[in-house]
C-alpha positions as CSV (number, residue, x, y, z in Angstrom):
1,X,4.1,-7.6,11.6
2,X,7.7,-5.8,11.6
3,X,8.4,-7.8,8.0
4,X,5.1,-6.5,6.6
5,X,5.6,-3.2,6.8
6,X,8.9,-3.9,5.6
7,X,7.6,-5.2,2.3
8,X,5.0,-2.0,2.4
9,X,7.9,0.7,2.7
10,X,9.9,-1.1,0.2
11,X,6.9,-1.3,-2.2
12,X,6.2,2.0,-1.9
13,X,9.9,3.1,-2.6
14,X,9.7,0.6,-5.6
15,X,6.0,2.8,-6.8
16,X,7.5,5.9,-6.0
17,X,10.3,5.6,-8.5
18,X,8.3,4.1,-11.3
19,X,5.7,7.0,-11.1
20,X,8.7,8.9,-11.1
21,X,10.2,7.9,-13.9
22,X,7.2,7.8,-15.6
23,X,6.2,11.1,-15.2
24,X,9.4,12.0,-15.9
25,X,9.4,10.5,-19.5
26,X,6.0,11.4,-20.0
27,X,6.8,15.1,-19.5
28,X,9.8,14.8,-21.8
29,X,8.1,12.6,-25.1
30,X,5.2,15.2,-25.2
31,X,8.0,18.2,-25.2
32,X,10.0,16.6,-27.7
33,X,9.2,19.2,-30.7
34,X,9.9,22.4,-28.4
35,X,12.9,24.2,-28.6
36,X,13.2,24.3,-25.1
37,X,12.1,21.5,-23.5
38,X,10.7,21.1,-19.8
39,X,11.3,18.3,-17.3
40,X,8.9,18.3,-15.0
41,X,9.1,15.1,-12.1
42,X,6.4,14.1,-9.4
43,X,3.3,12.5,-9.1
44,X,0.3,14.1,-8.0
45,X,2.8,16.8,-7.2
46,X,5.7,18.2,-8.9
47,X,8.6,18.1,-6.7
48,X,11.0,19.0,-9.2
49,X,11.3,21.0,-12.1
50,X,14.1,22.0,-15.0
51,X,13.4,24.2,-18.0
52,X,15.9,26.6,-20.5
53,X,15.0,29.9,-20.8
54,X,15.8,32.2,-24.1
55,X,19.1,33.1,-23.3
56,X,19.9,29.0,-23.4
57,X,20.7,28.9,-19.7
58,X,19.6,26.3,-17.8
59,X,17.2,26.4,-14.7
60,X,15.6,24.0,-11.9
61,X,13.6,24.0,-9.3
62,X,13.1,21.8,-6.1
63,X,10.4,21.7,-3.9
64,X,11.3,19.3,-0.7
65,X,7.9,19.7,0.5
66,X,5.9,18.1,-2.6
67,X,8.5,15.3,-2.2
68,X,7.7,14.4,0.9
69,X,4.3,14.5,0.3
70,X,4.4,12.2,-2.7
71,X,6.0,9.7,-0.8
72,X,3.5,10.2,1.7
73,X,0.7,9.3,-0.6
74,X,2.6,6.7,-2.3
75,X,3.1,5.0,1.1
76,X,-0.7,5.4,2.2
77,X,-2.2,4.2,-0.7
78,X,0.6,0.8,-0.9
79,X,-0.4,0.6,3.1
80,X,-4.5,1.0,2.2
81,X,-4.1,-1.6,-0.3
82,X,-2.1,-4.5,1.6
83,X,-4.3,-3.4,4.4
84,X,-7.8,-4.0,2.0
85,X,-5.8,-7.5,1.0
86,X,-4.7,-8.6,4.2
87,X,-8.0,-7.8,5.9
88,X,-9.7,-10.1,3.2
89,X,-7.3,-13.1,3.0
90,X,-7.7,-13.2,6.7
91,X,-11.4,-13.5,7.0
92,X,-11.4,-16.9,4.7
């Protein structure tokens, strides 16, 4: 049981980054013709956030909070679905 959840909270750490990146380049390819473009990084949430201003100074923004609940998701929904798969291969 111990090695399942495990390989759930490592999965979800794996998921987590690749939405992250994702939605990291995501935000950055459709900003590419802007002058000042704007990072934007989380997924469903935005935990963190960097942007230039007009004066060409640059500004972020983190929100701990959104983090955590990102992961949060991340985890439930990797747990739901190993759950659903587990609960199905043991019925055979």
């Amino acid at each position: 049981m111990i090695k399942k959840q495990l390989k759930i909270i490592c999965g979800s750490i794996l998921i987590f980054c690749i939405l992250s990146f994702l939605s990291t380049i995501f935000h950055l390819v459709m900003r590419k013709e802007t002058e000042f473009p704007v990072t934007n990084i989380g997924f469903p949430l935005k935990y963190y956030n960097q942007f230039w201003d007009s004066q060409n100074q640059l500004h972020w923004n983190w929100d701990f909070s959104n983090f955590v609940f990102d992961f949060i998701f991340v985890y439930a929904l990797l747990f739901l679905v190993f759950g659903i798969i587990l609960l199905t291969s043991t019925e055979d």
